[in-house]
C-alpha positions as CSV (number, residue, x, y, z in Angstrom):
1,X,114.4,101.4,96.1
2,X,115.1,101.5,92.2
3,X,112.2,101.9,89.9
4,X,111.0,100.2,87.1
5,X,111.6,101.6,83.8
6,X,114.9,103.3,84.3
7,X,117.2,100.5,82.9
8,X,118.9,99.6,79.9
9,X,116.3,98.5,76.8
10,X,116.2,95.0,76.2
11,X,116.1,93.7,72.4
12,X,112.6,94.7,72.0
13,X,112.1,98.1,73.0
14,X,110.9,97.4,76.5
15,X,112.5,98.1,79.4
16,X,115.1,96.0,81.3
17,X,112.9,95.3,85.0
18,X,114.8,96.7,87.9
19,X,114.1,95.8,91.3
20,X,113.5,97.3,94.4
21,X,114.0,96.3,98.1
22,X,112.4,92.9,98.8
23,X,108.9,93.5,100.7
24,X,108.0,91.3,103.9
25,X,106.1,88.3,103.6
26,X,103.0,89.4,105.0
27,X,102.6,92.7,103.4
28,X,103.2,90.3,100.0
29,X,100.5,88.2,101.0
30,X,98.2,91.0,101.8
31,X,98.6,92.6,98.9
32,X,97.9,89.2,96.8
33,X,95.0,88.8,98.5
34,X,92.4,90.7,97.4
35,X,91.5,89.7,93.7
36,X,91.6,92.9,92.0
37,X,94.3,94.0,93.8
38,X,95.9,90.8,92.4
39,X,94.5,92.1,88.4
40,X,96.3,95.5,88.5
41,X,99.1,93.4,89.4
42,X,99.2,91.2,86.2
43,X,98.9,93.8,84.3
44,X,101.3,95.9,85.8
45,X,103.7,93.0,85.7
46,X,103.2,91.9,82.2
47,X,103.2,95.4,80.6
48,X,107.1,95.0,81.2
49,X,107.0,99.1,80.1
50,X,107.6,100.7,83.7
51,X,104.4,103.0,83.5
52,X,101.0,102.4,82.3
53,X,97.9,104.5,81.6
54,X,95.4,104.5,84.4
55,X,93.2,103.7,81.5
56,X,95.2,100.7,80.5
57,X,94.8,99.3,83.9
58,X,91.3,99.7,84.1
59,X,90.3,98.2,80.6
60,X,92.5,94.9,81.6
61,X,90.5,94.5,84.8
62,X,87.4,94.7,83.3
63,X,88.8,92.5,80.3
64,X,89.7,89.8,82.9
65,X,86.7,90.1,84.9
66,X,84.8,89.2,81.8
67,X,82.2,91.9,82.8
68,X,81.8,94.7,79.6
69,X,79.1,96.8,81.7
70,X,81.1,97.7,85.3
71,X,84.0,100.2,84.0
72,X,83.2,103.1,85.8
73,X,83.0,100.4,89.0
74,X,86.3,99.3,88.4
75,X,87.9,102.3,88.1
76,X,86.2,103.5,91.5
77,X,87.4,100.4,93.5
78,X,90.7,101.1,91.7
79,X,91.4,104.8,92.7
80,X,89.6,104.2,96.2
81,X,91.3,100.3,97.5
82,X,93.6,98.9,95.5
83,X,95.7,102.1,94.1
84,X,95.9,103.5,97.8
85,X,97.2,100.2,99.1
86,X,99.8,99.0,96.5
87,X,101.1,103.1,96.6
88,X,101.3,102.6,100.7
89,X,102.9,99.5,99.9
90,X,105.6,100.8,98.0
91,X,105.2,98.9,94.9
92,X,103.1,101.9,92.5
93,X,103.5,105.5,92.5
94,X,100.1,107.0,91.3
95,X,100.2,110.6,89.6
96,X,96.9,111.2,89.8
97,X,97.2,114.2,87.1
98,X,99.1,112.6,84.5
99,X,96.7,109.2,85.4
100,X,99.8,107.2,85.1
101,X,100.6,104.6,87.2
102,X,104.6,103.7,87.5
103,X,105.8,99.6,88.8
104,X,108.3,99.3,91.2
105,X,109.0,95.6,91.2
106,X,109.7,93.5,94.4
107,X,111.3,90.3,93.6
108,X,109.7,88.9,96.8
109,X,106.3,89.9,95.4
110,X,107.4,88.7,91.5
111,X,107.7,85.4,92.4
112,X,104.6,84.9,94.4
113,X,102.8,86.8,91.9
114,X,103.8,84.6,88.6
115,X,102.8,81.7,90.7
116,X,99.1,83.4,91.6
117,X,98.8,84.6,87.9
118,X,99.6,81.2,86.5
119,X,97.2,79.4,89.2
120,X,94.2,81.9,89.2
121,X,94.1,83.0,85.2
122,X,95.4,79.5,83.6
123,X,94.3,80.1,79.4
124,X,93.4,84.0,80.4
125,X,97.1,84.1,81.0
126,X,97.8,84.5,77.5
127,X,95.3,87.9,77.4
128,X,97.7,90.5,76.2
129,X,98.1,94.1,78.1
C-alpha cells in the first residue's frame, strides 16, 4: 500500500495523490454507506494535503451537516464509528496523539466516492476544506 502524501508536489504546493491497493467492492460500499462516514471522506479527499487535523475533519462535518450546535457529537461518533472503521479498512491511519488523520487513497473507493460526493452534496460541493 503507498500513502498519500509522499509524492512529488504538484504546481500548487499540494501533494501529488498516490494510491494504494484497490479495496473490494463490498467493503467500498460499506464504507460509503453510512453518511458521516461518507463526510470524513469528502473532506479527506478534497484536502488533496495527505494529512489533516482531527480538528479539520470535525469542523467540515459539522459545516456540511448545517448544524452549529452538535460539535462535541460529531467528534464522538467520529473517534467512536467512523475513524475505527475507515482505520480497519485501510484507508486512514489515526494518531490519536498528534490528532492527525493521514489518507491512503483507493482508486476503487475514489471513483465511487466523486460519484456519491457529486450526487449527495450537489452546490455544497463547492464548500472548501
Amino acid at each position: 500500500m503507498v500513502r498519500l502524501g509522499t509524492g512529488p508536489k504538484t504546481g500548487d504546493g499540494s501533494m501529488e495523490i498516490e494510491t494504494a491497493t484497490p479495496l473490494p467492492l463490498d467493503t467500498v460500499f460499506d464504507l460509503l454507506s453510512e453518511r458521516r462516514r461518507r463526510y470524513v471522506l469528502y473532506g479527506l479527499n478534497r484536502s488533496r494535503r495527505g494529512v489533516v487535523s482531527v480538528e479539520e475533519i470535525v469542523e467540515f462535518v459539522v459545516r456540511i451537516e448545517r448544524e452549529d450546535d452538535h460539535h462535541e457529537r460529531v467528534a464522538e461518533d467520529l473517534y467512536d464509528r467512523q475513524f475505527p472503521r475507515l482505520e480497519a479498512a485501510g484507508v486512514i491511519e489515526h494518531d490519536e496523539r498528534s490528532r492527525m488523520i493521514r489518507y491512503w487513497c483507493s482508486p476503487s473507493l475514489q471513483e465511487w466516492l466523486e460519484h456519491a460526493e457529486y450526487t449527495e452534496l450537489g452546490e455544497l460541493g463547492n464548500e472548501p476544506f
